[in-house]
N, C-alpha and C positions, 0 to 999 in steps of 0.2 A: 401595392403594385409589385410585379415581382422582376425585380431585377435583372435576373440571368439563373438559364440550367445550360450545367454543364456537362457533359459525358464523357468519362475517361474512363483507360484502362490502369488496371492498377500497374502495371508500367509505365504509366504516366504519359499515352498516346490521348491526345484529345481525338475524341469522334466525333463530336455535334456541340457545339454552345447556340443558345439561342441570342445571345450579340450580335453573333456574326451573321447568323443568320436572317434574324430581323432587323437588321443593321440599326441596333442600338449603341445607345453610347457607352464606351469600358466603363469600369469598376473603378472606383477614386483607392487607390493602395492597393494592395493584394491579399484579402481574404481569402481566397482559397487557396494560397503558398501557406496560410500564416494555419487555416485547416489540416494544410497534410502533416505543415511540420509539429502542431501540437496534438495534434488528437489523432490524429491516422496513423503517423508514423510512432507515436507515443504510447498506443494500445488503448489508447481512451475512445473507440473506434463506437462503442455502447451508448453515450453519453447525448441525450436527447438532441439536445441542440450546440449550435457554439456560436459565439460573440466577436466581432472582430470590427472597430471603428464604428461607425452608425450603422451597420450590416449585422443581418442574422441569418445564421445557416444551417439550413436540413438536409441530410443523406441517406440514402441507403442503397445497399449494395447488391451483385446479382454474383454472389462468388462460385458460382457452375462455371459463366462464362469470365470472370474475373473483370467486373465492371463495376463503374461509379457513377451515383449519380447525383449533382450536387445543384441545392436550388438556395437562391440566396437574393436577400428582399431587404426593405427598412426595418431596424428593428423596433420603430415606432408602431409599426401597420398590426403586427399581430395575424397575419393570416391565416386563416382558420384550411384553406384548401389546399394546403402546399404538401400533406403527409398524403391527401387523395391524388394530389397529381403525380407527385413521385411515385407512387406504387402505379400508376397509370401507365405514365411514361414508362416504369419497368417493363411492365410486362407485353406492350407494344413494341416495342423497341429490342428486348428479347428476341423477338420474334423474326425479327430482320436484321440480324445481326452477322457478319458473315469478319471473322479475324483476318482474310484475307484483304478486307474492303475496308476505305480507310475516310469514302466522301459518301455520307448520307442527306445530300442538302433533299433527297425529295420526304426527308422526315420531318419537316419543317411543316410543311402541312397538317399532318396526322398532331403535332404538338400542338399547331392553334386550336381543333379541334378538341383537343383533351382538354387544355386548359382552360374555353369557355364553356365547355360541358362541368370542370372540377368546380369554376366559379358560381354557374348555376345552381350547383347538389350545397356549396355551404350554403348561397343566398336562402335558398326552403329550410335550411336544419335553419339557420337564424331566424326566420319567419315562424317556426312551427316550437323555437324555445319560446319565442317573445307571447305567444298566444297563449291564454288559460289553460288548465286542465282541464275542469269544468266550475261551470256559472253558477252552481246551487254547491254550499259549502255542506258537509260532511257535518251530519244533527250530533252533537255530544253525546258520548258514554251515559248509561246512566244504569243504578242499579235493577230499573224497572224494567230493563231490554230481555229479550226472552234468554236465559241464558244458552242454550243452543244454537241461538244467532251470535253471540257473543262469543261461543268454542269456536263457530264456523268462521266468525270474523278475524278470531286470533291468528286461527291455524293460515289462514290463508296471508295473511299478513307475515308469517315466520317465511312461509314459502316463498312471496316474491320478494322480500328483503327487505321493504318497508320501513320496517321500525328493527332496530335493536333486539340484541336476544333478551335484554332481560324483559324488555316491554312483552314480549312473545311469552314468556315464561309464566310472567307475572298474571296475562290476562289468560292464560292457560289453565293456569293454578284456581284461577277466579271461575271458571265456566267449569272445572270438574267437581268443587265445593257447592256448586249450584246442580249442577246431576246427582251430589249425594243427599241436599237438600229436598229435591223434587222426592228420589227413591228410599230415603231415611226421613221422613218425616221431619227434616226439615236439623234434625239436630247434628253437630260434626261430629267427627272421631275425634274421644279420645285420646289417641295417641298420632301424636301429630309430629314423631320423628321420621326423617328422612328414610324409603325404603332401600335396602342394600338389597343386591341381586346376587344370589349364590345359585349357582348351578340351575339359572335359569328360573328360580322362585323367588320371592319377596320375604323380607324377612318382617311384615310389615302383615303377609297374611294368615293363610291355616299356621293351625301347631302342628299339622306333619312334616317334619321335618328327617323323615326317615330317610328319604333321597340325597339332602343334603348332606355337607361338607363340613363336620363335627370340627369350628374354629377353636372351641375350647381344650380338647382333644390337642389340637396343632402346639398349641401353646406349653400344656401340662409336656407336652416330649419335648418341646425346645428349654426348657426349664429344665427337666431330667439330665439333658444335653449338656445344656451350660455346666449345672452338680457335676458330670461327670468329667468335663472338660479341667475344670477344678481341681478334683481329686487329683488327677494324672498330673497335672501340672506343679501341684504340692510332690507327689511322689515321685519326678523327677528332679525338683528340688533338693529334694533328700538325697536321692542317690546322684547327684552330682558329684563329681569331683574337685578338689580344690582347685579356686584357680591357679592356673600357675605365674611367675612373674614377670608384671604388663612390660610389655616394651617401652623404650621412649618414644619422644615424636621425632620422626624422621621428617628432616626436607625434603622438599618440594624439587622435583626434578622436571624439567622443561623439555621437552621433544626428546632430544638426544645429547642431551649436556649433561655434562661432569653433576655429580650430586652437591661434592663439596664448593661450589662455587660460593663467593662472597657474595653477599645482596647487599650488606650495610656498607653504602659511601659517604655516613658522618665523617665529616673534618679530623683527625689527629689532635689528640690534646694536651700541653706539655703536661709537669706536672702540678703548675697553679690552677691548669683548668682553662687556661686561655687557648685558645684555637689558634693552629699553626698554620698561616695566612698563605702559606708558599702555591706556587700554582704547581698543578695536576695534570699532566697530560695523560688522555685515557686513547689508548689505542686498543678497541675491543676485537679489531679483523673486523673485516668485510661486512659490509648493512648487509639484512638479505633483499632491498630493493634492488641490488646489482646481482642477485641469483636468479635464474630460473627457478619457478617453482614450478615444477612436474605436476600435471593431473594423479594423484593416487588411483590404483587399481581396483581399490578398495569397494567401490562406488558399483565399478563394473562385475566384480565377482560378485556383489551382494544381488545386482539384478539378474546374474544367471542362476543365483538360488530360486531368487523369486518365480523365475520362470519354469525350474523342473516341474513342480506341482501340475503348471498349466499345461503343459505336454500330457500330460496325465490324460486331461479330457479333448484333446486334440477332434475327436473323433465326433465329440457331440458341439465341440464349437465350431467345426467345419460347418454344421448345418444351420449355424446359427448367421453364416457371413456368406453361405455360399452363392446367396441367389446374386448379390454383387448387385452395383448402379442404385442402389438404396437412396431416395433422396434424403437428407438429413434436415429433422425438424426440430424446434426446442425441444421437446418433447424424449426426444432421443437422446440428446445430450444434454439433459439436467443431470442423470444418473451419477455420469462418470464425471460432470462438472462439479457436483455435489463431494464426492470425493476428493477431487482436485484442491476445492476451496479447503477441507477441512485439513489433508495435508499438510497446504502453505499454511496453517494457521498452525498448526501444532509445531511448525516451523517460526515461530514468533513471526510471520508476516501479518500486517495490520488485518481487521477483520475487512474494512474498508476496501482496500488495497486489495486482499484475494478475489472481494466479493466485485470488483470493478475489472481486474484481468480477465474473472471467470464471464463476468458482459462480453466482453469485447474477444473472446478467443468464440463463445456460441456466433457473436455477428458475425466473424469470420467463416466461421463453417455451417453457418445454416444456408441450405440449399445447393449444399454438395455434394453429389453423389457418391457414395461409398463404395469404392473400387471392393472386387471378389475377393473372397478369405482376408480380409480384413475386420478387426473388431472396430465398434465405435471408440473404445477405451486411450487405444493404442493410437486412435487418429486424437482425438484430445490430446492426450498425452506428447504427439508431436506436436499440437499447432501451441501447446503452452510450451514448451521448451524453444520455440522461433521463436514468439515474443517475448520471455524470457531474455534470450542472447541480445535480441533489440532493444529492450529497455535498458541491458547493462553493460552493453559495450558503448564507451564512447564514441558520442559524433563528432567529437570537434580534438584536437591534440592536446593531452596531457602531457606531455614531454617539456618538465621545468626547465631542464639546462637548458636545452634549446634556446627558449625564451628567456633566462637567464644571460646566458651570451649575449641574444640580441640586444635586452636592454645596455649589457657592458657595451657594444658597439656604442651604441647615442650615448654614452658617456656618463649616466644614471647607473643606479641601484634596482634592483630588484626587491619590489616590497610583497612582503606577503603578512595578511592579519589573520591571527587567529581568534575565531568568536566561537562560541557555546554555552550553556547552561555551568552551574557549580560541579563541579568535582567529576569532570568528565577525563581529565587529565591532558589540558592544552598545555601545560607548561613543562610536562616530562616527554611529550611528543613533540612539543617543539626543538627540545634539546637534540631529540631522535632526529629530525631535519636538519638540526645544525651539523651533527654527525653526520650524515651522508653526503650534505653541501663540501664537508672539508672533506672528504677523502676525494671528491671531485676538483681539487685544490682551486673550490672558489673561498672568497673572502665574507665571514660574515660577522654582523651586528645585529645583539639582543636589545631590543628597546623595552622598557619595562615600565609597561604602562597601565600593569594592573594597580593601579593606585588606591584600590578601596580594602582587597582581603589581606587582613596580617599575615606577615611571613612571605607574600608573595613576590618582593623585590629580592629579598635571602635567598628565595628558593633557585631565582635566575640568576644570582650571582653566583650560586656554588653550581648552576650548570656551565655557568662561562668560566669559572677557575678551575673547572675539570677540563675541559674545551681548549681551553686556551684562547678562547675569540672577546673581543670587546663584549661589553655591555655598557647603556647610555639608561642610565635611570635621574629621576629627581626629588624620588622619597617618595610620600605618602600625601593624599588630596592635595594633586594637582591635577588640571584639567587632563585629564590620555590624550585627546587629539592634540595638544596642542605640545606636551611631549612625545608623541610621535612623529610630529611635523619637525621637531629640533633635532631627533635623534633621525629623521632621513637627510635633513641638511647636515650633522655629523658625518656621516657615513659618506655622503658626498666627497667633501672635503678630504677623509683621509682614503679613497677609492676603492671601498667597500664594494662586493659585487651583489652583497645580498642583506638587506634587513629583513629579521623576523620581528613581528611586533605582535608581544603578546597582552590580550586585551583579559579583564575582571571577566568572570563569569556569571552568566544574569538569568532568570527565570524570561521565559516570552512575556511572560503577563507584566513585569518591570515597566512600566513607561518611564521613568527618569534616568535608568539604565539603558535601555536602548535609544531615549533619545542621544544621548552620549555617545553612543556607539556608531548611532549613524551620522554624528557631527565628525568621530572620527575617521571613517570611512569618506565622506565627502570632500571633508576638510586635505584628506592626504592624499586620495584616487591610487590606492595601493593597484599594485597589478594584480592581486589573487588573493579573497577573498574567500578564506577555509572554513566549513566547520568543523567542529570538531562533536562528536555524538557518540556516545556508548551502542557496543556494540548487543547490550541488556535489553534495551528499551524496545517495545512493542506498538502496540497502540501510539504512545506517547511520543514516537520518532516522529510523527505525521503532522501531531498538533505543534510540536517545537517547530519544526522548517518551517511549516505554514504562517506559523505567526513571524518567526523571523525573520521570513522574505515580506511579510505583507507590515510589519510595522519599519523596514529599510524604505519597502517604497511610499510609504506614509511619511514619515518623519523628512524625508530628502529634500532636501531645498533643491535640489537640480532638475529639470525634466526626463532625465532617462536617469535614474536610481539604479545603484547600484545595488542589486542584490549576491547572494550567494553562487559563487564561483565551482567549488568543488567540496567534498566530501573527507575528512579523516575519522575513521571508523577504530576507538581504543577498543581495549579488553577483549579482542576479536579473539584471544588462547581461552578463553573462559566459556564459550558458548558452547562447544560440542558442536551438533549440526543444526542450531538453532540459529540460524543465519539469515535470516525472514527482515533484519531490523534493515541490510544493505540494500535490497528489494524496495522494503521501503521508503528508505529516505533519496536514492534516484529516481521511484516514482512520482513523489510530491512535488522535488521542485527541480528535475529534471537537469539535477550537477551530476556530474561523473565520481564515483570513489577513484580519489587520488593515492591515498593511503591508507595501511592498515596496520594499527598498533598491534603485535603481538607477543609480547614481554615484558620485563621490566628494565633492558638493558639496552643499551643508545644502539644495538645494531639489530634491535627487533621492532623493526617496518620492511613491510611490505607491500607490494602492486597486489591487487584483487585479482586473483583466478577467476575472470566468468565463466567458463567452463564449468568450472569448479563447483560457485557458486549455487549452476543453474542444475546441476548433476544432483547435489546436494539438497536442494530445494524438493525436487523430483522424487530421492527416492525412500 
């Protein structure tokens, strides 16, 4: 039975529900809130169906007039007529549509009609699967069939789809050795290799082969080729010059920094070799999360290159866009969707992930009329840079101190856990946070709760005696959550504003590492749950979130599970404009990039340029 249809505009004006209409009873929660905000407003807009409590929902949209139309039922029933009555209801309802007009109750009628008409078209398709093909079974192959009935049976069989290509081929193969049987006396050819087609003959029949394409020939001059290639390559050998003498290796210079900067911050050692314990305070200037960072112009000069070319033929694309009001069908925007997706991908974005944007930007614009001297390209091209911006700008406030403060108000700590995979670098970005916390002269503590990899208590201890901020560790295999539970009741006690709590680093597939993890998480209800993810990773950005978020709400003993908060993206100097991985890991599990590691030194983090991002992405 079907629940409720809904009609909205995508500004969110209701036109018609059938509830109200046929004065049935509401909806038990809100499925169609829980619609717009995960799949509609999320670009997941392509995506057959969606699931929400015992409720299942289908859509589809009419984006000429910019309308929605949403039908939602038990997801026990399986309703086979709900894809026929939406496209029904579209196209009726189209029809009488006026944006001025906002009470359609006499469409109330025309819907009962559609819908026992949609329910009568499945009842026959279900009556008419259930019933035989036919009553007399299909007499078995056999070698005594005329072979001619046997070509005729095959070929027709390739044609309506029937069987497989190789069954086609096979009994193909079979009915032409029985034509050569009937007209050779019954004996094969000897030569029973595959014939190649060169310039339209068989190499398979006559020996004239005067018209053909002398392969041996091709050969004997690419071999001449090579000898010669050789030779030359010997004879500049020879007449080379000596080399002259190599340089050394120069350092590595970062944006616009000094060359000679120090990177080694091992300890001081007297001269027994013992380390000199004294604390370190490192004042680097300014994080660059407290900079602006300007969009580059870079981005923009390179698309006015791209464009002079296209001025170029100005005059024959005019006629390609002139006639204007063009309705847009799949058909027309696979081309430049095709493009689109191969782009994002060469941009490290997931293949998944382009191939799911490229869905839901064609649902958007199929059945919209293409305004005059306008390309298809160019309208692609806008409607993926909207969703773009949408997918990457946060919806909810990332502003830590904010919410820093307020927890300072109630008289608590602010706990933030960092989790991810091995060697992504949570514990030299955490440092980077602890640096930006104290130049905002809040108070913080390191809890050191990776207790399983060697060196990793060392490693927080020489970030907190450069720092100069606490650190609460307890050595090596001891429970993490239950040392992290001790080092927020420290932090309490001596009126810390901020615990960072850095967690072991674990593969998704780990179940006794992530159980741990989410005992820690449970156990302490930190306010901000990080990940931390290379900014390298491709494909595999999709599979880690996915499992991370789905073995959090697995493992939880609580009924709302806590999963993944936000996003810290390392190695982000390393990529070039291969920046597809930040794309992806907002699209999976729908966290915001908080941060972005850009260096090796406590004042290289940064806020994410969506702009930027989505400029980059594009061009």
């Amino acid at each position: 039975m079907l629940e409720e249809l809904l009609i909205f505009t995508r500004g969110g004006l209701i036109l018609w529900s059938s509830c109200r209409a046929l004065g049935a009873a509401a909806l038990k929660g809100s499925p169609i809130d829980a619609l717009i905000r995960s799949c509609l407003l999320e670009e997941r807009s392509a995506d057959a169906s969606f699931s929400q409590d015992n409720y299942a929902l289908k859509w589809t949209f009419h984006n000429d007039l910019g309308l929605v139309f949403v039908a939602v039922y038990q997801k026990i029933l399986h309703l086979l007529y709900v894809d026929d009555l939406l496209a029904a209801v579209r196209n009726e309802f189209s029809q009488i549509y006026d944006p001025k007009r906002t009470d359609y109750h006499d469409f109330t009628d025309v819907f009962r009609q559609l819908h026992l008409e949609a329910e009568a078209r499945a009842e026959e398709m279900k009556k008419s699967k259930q019933q035989p093909i036919s009553s007399r079974p299909l007499p078995p192959a056999s070698h005594k069939t005329n072979p001619k009935a046997r070509g005729a049976a095959a070929r027709t069989k390739g044609a309506t789809g029937k069987e497989d290509d190789s069954d086609g081929d096979s009994q193909h193969a079979l009915a032409n050795s029985a034509k050569g049987r009937e007209n050779g006396g019954g004996a094969p050819p000897k030569d029973t290799r595959p014939a190649v087609l060169v310039k339209g003959k068989e190499n398979g029949g006559p020996k004239d082969n005067s018209g053909a394409f002398d392969v041996s020939k091709l050969q004997r001059l690419r071999k001449a080729d090579r000898k010669n290639a050789g030779a030359d390559n010997g004879t500049k050998k020879l007449t080379k010059p000596a080399d002259t003498k190599k340089k050394g290796k120069q350092d590595r210079v970062w944006d616009d920094k000094p060359s000679n900067k120090k990177l080694d911050f091992t300890d001081p050692a007297d001269e027994r070799g013992d380390e000199v314990t004294d604390n370190v305070i490192v004042n680097q200037g300014e994080s660059m999360m407290d900079k602006d960072d300007n969009l580059s112009s870079d981005s923009e000069e390179e698309e006015e290159v791209e464009d002079g070319p296209k001025k170029k033929g100005w005059f024959s694309s005019m006629f390609q866009s002139i006639a204007g009001n063009n309705v847009l069908d799949k058909s027309d925007l696979q081309p430049a969707l095709k493009a689109l997706k191969d782009r994002l991908m060469t941009k490290n974005v997931a293949e998944e992930i382009a191939e799911k944007l490229c869905e839901s930007v064609a649902a958007s614009l199929e059945g919209k009329k293409l305004g005059s001297f306008t390309r298809i390209s160019s309208t692609v091209q806008t409607a993926m840079e909207e969703a773009l911006l949408r997918i990457l700008t946060p919806r909810r406030s990332i502003d830590i101190l904010r919410d820093v403060h307020a927890a300072k108000e109630r008289g608590r700590p602010y706990v933030i856990v960092f989790v991810g995979v091995n060697g992504v670098g949570k514990s030299t970005n955490l440092a980077k946070v602890a640096y930006w916390l104290l130049q905002h002269n809040l108070s913080v503590t390191l809890a050191a709760c990776d207790t399983f990899r060697s060196g990793a208590v060392e490693q927080l201890r020489t970030h907190a005696r450069r720092l100069q901020i606490p650190i609460f560790e307890k050595g090596y295999e001891k429970d993490p959550a239950v040392v992290a539970r001790e080092a927020i009741q420290e932090a309490s006690r001596n009126k810390s504003d901020v615990v960072l709590v850095d967690t072991a680093g674990r593969m998704q597939d780990n179940e006794p590492l992530m159980r741990a993890l989410s005992k820690l998480i449970n156990l302490n209800s930190p306010d901000l749950v990080l990940f931390v993810g290379e900014a390298l990773v491709g494909n595999d950005a999709v599979d880690q979130l996915t499992k991370f978020n789905q073995k959090l709400a697995d493992l939880s003993a609580v009924p709302t599970a806590r999963l993944i908060d936000g996003i810290l993206l390392t190695k982000f100097d390393t990529i070039d404009d291969k920046v597809g991985a930040a794309l992806s890991m907002v699209y999976i599990s729908g966290a915001p990039v908080m941060f972005v590691g850009c260096g090796q030194s406590y004042t290289d983090l940064k806020k994410l340029n969506v702009k930027s991002i989505v400029k980059t992405l594009l061009k």
